[in-house]
PyMOL Python script that loads the backbone (N, CA, C, O; Angstrom):
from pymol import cmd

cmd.read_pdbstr("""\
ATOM      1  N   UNK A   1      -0.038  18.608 -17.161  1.00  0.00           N
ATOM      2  CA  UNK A   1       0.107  17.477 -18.050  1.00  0.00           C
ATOM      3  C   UNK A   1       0.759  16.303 -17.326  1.00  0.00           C
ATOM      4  O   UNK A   1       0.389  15.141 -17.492  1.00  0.00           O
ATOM      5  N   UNK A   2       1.848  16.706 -16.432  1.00  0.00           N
ATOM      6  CA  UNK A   2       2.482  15.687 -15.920  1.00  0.00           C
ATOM      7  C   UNK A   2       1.515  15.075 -15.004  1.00  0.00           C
ATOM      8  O   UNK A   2       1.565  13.846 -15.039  1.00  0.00           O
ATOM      9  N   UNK A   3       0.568  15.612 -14.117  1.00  0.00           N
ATOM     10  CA  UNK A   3      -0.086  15.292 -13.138  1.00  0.00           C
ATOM     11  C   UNK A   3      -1.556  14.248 -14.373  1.00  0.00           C
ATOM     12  O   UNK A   3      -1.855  13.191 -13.819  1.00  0.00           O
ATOM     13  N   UNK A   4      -1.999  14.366 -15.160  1.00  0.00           N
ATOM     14  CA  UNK A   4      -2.669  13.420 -15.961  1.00  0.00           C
ATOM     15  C   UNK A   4      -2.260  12.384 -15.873  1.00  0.00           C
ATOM     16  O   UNK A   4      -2.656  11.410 -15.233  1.00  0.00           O
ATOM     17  N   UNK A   5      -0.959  12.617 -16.887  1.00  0.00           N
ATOM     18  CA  UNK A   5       0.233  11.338 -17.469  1.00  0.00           C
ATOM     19  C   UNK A   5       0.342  10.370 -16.031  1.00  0.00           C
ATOM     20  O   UNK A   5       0.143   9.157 -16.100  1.00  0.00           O
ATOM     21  N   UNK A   6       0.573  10.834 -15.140  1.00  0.00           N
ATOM     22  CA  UNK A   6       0.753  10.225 -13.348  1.00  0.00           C
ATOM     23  C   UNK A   6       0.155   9.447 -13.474  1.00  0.00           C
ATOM     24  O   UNK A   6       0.426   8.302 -13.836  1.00  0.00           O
ATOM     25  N   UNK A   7      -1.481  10.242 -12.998  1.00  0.00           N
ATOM     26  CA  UNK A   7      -2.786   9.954 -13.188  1.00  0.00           C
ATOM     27  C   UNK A   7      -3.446   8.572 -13.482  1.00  0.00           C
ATOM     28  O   UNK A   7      -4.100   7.773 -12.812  1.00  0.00           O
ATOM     29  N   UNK A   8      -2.710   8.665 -15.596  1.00  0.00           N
ATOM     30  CA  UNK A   8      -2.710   7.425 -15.830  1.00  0.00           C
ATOM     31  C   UNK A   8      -2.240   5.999 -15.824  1.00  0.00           C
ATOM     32  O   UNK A   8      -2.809   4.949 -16.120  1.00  0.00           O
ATOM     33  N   UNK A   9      -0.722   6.348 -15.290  1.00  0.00           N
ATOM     34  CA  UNK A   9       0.197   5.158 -14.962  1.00  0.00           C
ATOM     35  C   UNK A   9      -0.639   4.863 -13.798  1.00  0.00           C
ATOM     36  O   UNK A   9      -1.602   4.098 -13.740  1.00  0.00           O
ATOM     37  N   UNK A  10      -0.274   5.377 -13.149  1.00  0.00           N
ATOM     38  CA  UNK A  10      -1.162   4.916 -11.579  1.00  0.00           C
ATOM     39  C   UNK A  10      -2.512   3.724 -12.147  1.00  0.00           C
ATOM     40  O   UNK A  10      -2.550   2.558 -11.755  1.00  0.00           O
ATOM     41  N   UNK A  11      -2.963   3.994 -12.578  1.00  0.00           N
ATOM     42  CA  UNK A  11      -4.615   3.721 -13.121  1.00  0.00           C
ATOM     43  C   UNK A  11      -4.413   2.190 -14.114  1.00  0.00           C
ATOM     44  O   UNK A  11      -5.078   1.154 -14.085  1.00  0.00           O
ATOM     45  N   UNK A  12      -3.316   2.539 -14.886  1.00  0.00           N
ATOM     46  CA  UNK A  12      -2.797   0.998 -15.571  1.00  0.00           C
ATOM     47  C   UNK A  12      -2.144   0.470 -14.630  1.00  0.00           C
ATOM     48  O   UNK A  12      -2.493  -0.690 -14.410  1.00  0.00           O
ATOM     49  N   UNK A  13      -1.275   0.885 -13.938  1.00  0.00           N
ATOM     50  CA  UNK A  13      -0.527  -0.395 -12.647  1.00  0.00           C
ATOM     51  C   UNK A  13      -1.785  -0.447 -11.595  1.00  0.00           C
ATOM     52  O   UNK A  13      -1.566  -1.322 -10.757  1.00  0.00           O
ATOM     53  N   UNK A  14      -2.327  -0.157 -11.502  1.00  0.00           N
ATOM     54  CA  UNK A  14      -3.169  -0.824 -10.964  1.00  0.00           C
ATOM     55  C   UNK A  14      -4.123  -2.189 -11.577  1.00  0.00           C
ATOM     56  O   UNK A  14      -4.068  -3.356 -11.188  1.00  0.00           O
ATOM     57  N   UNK A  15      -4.784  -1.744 -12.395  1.00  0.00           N
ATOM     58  CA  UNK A  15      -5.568  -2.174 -13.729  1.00  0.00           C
ATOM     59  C   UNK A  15      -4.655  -3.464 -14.088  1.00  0.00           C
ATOM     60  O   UNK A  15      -5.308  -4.491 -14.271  1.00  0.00           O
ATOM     61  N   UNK A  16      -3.009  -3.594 -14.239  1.00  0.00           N
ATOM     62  CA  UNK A  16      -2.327  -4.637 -14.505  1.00  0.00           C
ATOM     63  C   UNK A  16      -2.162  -5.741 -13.344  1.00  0.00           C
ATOM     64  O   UNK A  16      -1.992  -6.957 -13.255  1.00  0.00           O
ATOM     65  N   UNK A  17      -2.302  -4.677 -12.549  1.00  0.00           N
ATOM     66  CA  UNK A  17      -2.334  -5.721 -10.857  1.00  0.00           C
ATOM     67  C   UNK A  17      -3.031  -6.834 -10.584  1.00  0.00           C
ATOM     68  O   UNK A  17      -2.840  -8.025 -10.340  1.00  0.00           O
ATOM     69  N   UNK A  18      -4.142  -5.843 -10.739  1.00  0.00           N
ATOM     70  CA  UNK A  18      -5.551  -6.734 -10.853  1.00  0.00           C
ATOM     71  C   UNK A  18      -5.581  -8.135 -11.459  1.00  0.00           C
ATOM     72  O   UNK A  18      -5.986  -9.196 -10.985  1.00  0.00           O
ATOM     73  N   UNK A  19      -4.893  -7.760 -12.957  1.00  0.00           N
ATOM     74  CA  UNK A  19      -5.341  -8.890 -13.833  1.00  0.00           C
ATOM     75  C   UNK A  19      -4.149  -9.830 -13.260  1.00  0.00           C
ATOM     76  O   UNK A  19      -4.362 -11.043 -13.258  1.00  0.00           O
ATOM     77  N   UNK A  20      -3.262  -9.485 -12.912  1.00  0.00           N
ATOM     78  CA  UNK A  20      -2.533 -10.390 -12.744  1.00  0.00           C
ATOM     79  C   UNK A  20      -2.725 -11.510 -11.426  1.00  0.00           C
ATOM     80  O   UNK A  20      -2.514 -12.718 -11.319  1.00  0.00           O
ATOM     81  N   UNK A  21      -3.267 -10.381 -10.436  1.00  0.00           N
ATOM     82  CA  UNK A  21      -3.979 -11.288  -9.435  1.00  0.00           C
ATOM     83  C   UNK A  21      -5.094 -12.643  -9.583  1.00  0.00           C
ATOM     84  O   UNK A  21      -5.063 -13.798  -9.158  1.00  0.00           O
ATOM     85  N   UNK A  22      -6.133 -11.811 -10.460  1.00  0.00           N
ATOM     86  CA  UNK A  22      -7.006 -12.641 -10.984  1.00  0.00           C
ATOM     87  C   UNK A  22      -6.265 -13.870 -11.382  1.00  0.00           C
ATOM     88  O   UNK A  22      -6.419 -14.964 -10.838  1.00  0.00           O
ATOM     89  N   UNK A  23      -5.256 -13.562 -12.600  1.00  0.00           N
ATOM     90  CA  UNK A  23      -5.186 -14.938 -13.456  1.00  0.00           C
ATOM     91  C   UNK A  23      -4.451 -16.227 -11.830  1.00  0.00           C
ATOM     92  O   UNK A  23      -4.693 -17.374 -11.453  1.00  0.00           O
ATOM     93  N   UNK A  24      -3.713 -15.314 -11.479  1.00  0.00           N
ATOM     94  CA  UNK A  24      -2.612 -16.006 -10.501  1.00  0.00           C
ATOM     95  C   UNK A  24      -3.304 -16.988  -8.903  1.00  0.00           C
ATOM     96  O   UNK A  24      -2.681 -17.760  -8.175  1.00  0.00           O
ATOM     97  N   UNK A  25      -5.059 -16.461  -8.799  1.00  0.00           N
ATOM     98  CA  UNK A  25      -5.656 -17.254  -8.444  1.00  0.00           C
ATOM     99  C   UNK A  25      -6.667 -18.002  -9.091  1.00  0.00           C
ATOM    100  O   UNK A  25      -7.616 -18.095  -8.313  1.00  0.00           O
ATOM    101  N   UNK A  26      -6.807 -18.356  -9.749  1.00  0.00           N
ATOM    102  CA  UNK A  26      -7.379 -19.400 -10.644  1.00  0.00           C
ATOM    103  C   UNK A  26      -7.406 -21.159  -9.679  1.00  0.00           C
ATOM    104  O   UNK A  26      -8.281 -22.007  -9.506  1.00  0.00           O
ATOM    105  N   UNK A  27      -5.907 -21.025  -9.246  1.00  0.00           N
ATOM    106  CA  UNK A  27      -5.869 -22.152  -8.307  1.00  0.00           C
ATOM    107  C   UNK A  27      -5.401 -22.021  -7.407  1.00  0.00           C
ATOM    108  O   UNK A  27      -4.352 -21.438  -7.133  1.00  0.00           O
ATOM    109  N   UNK A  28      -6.351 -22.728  -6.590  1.00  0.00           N
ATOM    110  CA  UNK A  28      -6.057 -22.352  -4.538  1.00  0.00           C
ATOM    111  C   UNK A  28      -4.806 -22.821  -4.265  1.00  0.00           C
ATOM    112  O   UNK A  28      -4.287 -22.550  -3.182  1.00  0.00           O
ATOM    113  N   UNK A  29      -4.112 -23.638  -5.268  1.00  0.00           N
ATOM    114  CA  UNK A  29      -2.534 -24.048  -4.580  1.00  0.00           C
ATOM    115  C   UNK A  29      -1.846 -23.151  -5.537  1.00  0.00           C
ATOM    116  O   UNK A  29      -2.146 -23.185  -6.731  1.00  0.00           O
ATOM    117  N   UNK A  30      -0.943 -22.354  -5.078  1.00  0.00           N
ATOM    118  CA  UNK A  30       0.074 -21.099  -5.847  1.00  0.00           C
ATOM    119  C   UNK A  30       1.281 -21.568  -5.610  1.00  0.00           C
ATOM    120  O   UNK A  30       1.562 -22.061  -4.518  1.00  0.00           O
ATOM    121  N   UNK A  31       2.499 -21.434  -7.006  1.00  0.00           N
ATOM    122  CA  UNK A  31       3.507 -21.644  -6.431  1.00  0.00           C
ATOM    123  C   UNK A  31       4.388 -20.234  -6.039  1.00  0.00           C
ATOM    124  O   UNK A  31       3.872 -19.163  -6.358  1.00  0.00           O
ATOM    125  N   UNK A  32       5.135 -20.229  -5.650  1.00  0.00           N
ATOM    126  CA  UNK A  32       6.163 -19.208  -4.747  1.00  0.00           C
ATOM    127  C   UNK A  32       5.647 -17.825  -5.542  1.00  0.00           C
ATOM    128  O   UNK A  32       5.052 -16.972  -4.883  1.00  0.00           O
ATOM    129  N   UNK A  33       5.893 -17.617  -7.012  1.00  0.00           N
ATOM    130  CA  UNK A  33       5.727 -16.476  -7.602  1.00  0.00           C
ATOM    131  C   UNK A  33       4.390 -15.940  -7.738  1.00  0.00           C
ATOM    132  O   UNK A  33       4.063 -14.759  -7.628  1.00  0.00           O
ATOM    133  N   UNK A  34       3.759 -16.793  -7.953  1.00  0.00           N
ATOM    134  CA  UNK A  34       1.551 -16.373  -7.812  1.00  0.00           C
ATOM    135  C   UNK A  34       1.317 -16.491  -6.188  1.00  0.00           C
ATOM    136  O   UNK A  34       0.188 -16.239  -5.768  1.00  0.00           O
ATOM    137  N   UNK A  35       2.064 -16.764  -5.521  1.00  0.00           N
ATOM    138  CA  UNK A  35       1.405 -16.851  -3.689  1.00  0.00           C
ATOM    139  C   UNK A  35       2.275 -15.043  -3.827  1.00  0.00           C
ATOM    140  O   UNK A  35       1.790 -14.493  -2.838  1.00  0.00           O
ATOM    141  N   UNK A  36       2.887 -14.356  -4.267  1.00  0.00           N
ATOM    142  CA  UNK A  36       3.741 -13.148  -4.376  1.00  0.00           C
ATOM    143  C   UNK A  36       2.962 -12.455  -4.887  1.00  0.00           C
ATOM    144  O   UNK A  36       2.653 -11.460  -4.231  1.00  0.00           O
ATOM    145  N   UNK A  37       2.325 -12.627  -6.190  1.00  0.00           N
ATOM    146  CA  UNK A  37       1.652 -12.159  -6.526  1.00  0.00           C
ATOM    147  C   UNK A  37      -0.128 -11.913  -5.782  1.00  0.00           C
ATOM    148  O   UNK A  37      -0.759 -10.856  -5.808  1.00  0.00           O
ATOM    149  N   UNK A  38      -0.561 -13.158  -5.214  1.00  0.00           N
ATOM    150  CA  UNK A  38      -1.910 -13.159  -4.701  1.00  0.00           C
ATOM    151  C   UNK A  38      -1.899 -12.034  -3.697  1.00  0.00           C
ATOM    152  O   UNK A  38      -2.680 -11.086  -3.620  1.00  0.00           O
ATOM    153  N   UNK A  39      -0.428 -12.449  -2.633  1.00  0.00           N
ATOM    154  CA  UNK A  39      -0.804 -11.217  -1.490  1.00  0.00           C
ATOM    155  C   UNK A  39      -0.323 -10.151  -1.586  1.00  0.00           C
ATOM    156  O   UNK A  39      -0.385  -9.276  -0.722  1.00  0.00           O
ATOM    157  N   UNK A  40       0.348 -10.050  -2.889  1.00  0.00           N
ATOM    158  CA  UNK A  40       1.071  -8.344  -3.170  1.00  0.00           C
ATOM    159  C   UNK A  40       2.543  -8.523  -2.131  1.00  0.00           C
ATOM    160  O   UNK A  40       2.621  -7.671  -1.246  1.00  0.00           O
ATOM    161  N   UNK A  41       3.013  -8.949  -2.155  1.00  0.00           N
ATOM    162  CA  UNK A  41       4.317  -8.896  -1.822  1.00  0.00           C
ATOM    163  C   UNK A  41       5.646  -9.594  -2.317  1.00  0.00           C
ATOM    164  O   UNK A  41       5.769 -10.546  -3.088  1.00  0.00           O
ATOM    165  N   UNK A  42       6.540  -8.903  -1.702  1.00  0.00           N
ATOM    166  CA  UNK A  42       7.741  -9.432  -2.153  1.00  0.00           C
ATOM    167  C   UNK A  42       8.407 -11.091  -2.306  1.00  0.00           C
ATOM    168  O   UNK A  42       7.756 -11.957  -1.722  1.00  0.00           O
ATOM    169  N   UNK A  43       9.451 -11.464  -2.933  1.00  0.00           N
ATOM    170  CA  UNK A  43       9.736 -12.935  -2.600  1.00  0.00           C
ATOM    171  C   UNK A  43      10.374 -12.753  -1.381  1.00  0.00           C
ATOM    172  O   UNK A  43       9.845 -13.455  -0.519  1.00  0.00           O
ATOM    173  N   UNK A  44      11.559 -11.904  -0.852  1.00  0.00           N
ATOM    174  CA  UNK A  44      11.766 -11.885   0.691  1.00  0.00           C
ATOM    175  C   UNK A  44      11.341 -11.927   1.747  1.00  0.00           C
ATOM    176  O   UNK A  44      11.839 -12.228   2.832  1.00  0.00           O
ATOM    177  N   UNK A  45       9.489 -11.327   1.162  1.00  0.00           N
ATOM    178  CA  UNK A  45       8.612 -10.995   2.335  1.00  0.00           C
ATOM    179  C   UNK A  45       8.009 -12.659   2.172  1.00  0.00           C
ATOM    180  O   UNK A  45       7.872 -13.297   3.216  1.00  0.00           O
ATOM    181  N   UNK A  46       7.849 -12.965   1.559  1.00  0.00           N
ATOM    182  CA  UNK A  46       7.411 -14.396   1.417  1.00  0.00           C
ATOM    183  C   UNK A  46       8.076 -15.609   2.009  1.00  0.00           C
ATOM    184  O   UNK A  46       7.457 -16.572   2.463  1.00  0.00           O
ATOM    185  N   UNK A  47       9.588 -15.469   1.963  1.00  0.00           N
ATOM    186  CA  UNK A  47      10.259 -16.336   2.573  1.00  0.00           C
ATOM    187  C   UNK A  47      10.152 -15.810   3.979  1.00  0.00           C
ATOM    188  O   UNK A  47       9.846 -16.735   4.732  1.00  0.00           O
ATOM    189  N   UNK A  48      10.317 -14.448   4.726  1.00  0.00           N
ATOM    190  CA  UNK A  48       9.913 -14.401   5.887  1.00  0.00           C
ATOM    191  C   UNK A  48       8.380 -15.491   6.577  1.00  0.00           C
ATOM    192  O   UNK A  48       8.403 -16.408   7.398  1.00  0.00           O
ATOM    193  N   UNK A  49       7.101 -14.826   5.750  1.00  0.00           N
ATOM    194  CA  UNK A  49       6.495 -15.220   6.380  1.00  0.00           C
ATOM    195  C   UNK A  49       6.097 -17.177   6.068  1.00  0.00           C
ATOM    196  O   UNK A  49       5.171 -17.902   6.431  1.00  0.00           O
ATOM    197  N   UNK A  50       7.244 -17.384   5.305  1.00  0.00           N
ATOM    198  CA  UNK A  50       7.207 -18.753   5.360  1.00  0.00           C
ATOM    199  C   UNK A  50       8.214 -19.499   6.941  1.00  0.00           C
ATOM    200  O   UNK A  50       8.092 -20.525   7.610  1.00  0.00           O
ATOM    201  N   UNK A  51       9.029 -18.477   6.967  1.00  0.00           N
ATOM    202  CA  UNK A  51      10.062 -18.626   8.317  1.00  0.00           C
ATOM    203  C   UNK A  51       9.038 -18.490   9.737  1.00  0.00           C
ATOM    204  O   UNK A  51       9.281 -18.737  10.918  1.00  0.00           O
ATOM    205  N   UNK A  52       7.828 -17.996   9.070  1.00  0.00           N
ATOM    206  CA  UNK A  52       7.306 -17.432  10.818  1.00  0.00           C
ATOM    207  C   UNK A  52       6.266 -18.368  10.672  1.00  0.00           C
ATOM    208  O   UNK A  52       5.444 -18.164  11.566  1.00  0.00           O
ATOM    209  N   UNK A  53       5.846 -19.546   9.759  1.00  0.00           N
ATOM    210  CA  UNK A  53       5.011 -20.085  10.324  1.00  0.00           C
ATOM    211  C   UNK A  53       4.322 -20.095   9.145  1.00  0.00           C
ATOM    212  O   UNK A  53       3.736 -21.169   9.284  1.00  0.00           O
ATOM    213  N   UNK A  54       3.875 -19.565   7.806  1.00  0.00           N
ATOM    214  CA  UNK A  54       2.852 -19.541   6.730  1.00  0.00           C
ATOM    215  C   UNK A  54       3.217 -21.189   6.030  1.00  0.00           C
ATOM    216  O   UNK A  54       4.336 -21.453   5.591  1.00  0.00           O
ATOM    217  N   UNK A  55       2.065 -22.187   6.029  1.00  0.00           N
ATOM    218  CA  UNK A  55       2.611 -23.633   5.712  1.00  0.00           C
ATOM    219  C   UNK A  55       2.319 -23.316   3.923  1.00  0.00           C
ATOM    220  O   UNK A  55       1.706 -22.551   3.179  1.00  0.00           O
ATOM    221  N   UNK A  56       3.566 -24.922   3.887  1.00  0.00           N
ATOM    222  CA  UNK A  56       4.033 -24.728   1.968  1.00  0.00           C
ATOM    223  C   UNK A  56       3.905 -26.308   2.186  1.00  0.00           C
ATOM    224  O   UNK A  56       4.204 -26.997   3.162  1.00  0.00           O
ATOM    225  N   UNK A  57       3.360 -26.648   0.942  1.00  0.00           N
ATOM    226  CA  UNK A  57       2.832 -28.048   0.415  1.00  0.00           C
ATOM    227  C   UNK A  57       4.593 -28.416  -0.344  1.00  0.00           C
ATOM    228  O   UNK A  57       4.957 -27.793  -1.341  1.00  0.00           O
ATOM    229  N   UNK A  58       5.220 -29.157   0.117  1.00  0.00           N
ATOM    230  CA  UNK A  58       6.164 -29.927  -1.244  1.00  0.00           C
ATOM    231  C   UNK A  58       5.902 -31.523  -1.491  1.00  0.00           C
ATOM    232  O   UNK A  58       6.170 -32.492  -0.780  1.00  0.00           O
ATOM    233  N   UNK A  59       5.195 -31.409  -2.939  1.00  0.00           N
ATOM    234  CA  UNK A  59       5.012 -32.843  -3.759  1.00  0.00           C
ATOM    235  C   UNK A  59       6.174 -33.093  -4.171  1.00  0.00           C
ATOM    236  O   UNK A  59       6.936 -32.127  -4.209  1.00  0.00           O
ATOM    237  N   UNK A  60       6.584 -34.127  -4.509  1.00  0.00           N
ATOM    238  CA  UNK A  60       7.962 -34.028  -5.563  1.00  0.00           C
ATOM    239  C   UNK A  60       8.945 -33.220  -5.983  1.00  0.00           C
ATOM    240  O   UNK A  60       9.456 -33.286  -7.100  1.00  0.00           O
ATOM    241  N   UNK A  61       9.311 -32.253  -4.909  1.00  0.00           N
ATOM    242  CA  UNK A  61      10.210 -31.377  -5.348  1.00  0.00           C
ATOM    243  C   UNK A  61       9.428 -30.006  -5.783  1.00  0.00           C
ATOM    244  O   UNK A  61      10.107 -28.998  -5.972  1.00  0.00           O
ATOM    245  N   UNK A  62       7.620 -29.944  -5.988  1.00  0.00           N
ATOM    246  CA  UNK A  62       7.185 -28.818  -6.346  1.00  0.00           C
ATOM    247  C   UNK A  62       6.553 -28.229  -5.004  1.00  0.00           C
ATOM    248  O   UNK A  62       5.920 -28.894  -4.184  1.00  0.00           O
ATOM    249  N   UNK A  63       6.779 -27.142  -4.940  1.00  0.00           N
ATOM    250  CA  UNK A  63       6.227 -26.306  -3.805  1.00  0.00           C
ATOM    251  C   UNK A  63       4.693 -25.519  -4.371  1.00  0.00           C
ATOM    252  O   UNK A  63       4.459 -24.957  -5.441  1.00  0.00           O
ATOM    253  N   UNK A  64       3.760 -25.768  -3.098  1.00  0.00           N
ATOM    254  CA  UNK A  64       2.499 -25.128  -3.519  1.00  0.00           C
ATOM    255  C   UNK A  64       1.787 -24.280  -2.062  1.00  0.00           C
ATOM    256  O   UNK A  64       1.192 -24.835  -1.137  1.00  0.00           O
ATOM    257  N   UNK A  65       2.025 -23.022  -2.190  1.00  0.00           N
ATOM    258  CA  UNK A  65       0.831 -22.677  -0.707  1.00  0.00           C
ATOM    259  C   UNK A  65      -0.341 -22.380  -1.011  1.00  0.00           C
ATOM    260  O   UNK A  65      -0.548 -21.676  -2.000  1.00  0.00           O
ATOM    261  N   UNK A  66      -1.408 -22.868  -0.200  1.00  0.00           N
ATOM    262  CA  UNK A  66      -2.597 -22.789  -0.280  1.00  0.00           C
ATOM    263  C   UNK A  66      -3.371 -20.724   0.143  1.00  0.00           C
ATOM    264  O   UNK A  66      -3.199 -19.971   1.101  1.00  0.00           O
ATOM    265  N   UNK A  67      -4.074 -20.608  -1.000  1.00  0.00           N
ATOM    266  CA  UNK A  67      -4.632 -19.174  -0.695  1.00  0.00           C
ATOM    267  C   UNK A  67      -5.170 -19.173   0.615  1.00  0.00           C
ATOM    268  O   UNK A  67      -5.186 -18.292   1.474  1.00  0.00           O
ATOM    269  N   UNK A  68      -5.642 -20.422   0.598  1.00  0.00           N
ATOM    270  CA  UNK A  68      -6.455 -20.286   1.864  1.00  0.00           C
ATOM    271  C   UNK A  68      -5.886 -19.928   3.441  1.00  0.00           C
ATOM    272  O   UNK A  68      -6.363 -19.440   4.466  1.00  0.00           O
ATOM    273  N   UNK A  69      -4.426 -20.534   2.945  1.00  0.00           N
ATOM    274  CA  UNK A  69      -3.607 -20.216   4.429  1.00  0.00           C
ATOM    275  C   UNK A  69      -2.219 -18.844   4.513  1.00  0.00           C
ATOM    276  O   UNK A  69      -1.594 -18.337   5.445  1.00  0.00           O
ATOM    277  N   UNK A  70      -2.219 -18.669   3.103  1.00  0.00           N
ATOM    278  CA  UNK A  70      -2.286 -16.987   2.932  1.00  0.00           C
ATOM    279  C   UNK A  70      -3.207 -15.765   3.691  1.00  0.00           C
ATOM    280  O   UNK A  70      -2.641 -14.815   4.233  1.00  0.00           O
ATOM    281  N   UNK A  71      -4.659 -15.899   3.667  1.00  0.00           N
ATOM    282  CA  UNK A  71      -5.473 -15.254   4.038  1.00  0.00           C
ATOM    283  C   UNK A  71      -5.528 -15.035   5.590  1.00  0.00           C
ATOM    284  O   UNK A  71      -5.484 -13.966   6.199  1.00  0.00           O
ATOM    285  N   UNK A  72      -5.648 -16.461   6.136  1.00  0.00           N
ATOM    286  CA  UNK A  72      -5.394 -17.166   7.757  1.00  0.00           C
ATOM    287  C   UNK A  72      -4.250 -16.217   8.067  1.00  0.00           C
ATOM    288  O   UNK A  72      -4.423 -15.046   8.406  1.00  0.00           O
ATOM    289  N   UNK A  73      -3.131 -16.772   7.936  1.00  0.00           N
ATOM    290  CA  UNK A  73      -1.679 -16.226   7.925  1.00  0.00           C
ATOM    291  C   UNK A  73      -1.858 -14.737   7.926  1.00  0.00           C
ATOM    292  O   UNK A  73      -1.263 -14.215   8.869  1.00  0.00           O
ATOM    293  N   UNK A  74      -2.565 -13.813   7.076  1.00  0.00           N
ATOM    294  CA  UNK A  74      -2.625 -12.590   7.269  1.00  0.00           C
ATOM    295  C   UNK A  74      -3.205 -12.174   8.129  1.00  0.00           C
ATOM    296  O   UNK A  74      -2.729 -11.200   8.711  1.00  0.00           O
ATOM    297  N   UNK A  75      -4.641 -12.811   8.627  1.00  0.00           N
ATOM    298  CA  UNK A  75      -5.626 -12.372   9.451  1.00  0.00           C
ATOM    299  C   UNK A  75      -4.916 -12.605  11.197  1.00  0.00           C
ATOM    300  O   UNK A  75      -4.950 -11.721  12.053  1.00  0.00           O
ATOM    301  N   UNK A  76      -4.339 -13.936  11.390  1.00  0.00           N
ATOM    302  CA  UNK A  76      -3.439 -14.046  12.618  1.00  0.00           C
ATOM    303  C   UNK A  76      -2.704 -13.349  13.004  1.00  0.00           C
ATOM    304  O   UNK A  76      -2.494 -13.201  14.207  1.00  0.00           O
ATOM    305  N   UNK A  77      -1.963 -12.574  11.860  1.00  0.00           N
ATOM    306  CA  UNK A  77      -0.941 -11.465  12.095  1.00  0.00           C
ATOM    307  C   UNK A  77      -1.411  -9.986  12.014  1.00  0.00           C
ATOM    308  O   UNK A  77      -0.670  -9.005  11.951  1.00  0.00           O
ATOM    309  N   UNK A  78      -3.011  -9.996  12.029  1.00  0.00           N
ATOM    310  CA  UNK A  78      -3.402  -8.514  12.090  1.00  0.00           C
ATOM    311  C   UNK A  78      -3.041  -7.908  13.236  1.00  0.00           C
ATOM    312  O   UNK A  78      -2.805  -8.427  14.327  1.00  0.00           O
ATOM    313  N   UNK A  79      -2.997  -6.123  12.734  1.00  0.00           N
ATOM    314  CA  UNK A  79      -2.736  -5.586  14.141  1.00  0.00           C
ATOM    315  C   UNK A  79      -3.634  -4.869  14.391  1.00  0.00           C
ATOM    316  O   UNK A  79      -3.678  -4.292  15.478  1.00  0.00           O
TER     317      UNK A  79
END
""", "prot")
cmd.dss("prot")
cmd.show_as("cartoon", "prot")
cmd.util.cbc("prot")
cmd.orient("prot")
């Protein structure tokens, strides 16, 4: 029973992931918490790879990174 019940959490956190990804790219400029959400990681891991080089748009005080240089940013740092 327990191994079902697992089963199914697993299956909704995933399933919630998803949607949340989806909604959170809607627009190619993300701010800090949807660029967290787009690449599945942390806000620490985010401020790292903003420290190593991942570029951030600031308009007026609002911060925006582009998906597009999320993706870049990941692919440069493949191993």
């Amino acid at each position: 029973m327990n191994k079902i019940m697992d089963k199914i959490l697993s299956m909704v956190d995933k399933t919630l992931k998803s949607i949340e990804k989806n909604y959170a790219i809607k627009s190619r400029y993300l701010n800090k918490k949807n660029a967290c959400v787009y690449a599945d990681i942390s806000e620490p891991t985010l401020e790292k790879w903003l420290a190593k080089g991942l570029p951030i748009t600031k308009v007026d005080g609002t911060f925006r990174i582009d998906t597009q240089e999320i993706d870049k940013f990941m692919i440069e740092n493949r191993m």
